[in-house]
N, C-alpha and C positions, 0 to 999 in steps of 0.2 A: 273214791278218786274219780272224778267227771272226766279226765283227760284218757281215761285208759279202757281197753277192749271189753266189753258187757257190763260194764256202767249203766246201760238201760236195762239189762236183765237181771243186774243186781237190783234197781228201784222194782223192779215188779213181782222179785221175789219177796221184798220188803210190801210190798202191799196183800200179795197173795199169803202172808203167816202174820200180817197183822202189828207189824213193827215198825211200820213207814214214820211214826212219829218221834222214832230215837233214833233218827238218821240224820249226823251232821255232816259236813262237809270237811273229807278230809283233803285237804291242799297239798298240792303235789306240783315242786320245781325240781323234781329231782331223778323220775322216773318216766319215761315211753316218752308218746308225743304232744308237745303245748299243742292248746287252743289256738296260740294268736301266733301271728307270722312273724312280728318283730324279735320275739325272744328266742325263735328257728335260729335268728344271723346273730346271736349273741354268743361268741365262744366258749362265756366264762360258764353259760349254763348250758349249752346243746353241741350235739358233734353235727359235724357236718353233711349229715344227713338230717337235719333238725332235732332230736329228738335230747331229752335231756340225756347230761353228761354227769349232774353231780361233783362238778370241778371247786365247783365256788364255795364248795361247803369241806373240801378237804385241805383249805388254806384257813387259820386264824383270819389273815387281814382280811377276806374277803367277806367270809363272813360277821364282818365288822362292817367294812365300809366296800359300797362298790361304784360308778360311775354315776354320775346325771343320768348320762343314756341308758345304761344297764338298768338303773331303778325304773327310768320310765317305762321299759320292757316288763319291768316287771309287776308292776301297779297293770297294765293292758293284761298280760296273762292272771294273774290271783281278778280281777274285773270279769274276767271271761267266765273262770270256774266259779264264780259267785253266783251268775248271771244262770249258769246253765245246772247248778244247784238248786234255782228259784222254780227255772222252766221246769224240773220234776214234780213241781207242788208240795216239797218234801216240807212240813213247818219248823221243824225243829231248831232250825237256826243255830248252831254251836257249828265253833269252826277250831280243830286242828287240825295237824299236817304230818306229812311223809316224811320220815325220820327230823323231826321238831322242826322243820328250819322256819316256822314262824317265831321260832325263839330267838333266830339267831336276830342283831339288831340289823343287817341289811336289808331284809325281808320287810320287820316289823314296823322299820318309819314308812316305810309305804303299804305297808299294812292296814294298822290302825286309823287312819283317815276312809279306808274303806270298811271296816269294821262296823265304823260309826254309821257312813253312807245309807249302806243295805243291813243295819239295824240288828247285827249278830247279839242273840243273848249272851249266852256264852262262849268263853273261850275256854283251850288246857293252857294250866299252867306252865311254866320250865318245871322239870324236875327237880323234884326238892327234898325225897325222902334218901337223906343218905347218914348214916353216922359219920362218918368224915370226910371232908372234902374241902379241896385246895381252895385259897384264900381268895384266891380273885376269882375265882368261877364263883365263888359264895359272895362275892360283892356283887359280879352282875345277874345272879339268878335273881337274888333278893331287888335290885332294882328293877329286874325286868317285869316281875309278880306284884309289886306295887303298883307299878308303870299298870298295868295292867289292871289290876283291883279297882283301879280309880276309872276307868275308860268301861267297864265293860260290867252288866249286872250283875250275872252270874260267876263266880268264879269259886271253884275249891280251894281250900287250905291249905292240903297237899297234892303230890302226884307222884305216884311210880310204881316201879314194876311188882310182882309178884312176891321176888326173890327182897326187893327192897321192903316191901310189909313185913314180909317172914323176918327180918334183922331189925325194923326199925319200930314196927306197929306196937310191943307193949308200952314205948315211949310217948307216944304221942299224947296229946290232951285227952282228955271226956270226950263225947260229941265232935271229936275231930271231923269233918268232911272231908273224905279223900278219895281221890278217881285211882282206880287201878286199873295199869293196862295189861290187857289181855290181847296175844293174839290167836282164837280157836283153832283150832286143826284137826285133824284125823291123821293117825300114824297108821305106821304100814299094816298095825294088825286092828284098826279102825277103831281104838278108843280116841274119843274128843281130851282133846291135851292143849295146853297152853306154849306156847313158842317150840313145838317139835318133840317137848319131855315130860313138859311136867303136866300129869294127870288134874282135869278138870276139880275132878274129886276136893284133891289138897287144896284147890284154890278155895273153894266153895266151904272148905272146913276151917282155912282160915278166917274167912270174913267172917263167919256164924260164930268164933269163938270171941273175935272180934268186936262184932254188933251187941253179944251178950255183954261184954263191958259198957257197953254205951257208949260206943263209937260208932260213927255213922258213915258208910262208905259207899261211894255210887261206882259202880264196877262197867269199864265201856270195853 
């Protein structure tokens, strides 16, 4: 996340262990302080000390649809993070974001025209590893991952969590392609664990039981 505190000392630890090239840019409208000053005086995203507020994304309609002006704000700020992604030398080029809101559609029409701009390979999908799920979220995930397959090179087949493998993975295809999110940590008694709990281990036993089926999984 470019907008937030050791963003430069994250890239340099990424260059000092040799990992600088699986670094993409994760977009963030929703956390600390924008790059650009117009999206400061926008309510629906920042409190008024600028910094985001995360408003826009606990309304449906908003994240549906949100102003002329609001968009343009926000086409300048995801501009700015792209720009200052590039200045790292980082190559990697894949862009998601800070709790999905590239998925949501207000984001994504002013999105995807800079997508294409500054040449991102890939993108993450919406989530989509679920055994059941309500009707209209299943109509717009699905047009959003097309919408998407079609505009951008790279893209996985599926996506989600840990706990969503663990329920959904014997189902999937052969050779499925799937991005599984991880977030590492260290808990209080310093095992490396996945969102606070679950031991690095399990995740790592899944995907191996996994890959031996002949499913194929890129783990980020």
């Amino acid at each position: 996340m470019v907008n937030m505190p050791y963003a430069d000392e994250a890239v340099k630890l990424a260059r000092e262990y040799g990992f600088e090239e699986a670094v993409g840019l994760h977009l963030n409208l929703t956390s600390g302080m924008p790059l650009t000053e117009p999206i400061r005086k926008c309510p629906r995203f920042c409190r008024k000390d600028g910094r985001f507020n995360a408003h826009f994304q606990q309304n449906t309609l908003t994240r549906l649809h949100i102003s002329a002006k609001e968009s343009a704000c926000v086409a300048i700020e995801i501009e700015a993070q792209m720009r200052k992604y590039f200045e790292y030398g980082l190559p990697e080029r894949h862009l998601d974001s800070h709790h999905h809101v590239h998925t949501d559609r207000s984001v994504m029409k002013v999105l995807m025209p800079l997508i294409r701009k500054y040449d991102f390979r890939s993108v993450r999908l919406t989530r989509n590893l679920f055994k059941r799920m309500d009707p209209a979220k299943k109509i717009y995930k699905n047009s959003y991952n097309r919408r998407l397959k079609a505009a951008v090179p790279v893209v996985t087949e599926y996506f989600g969590s840990y706990r969503d493998l663990l329920l959904c993975g014997e189902g999937l295809p052969e050779n499925a392609l799937v991005e599984v999110m991880v977030h590492p940590m260290h808990d209080e008694e310093g095992r490396l664990v996945d969102s606070k709990t679950i031991p690095m281990e399990d995740v790592d036993r899944l995907l191996d039981k996994l890959k031996a089926e002949r499913q194929a999984y890129y783990l980020t």
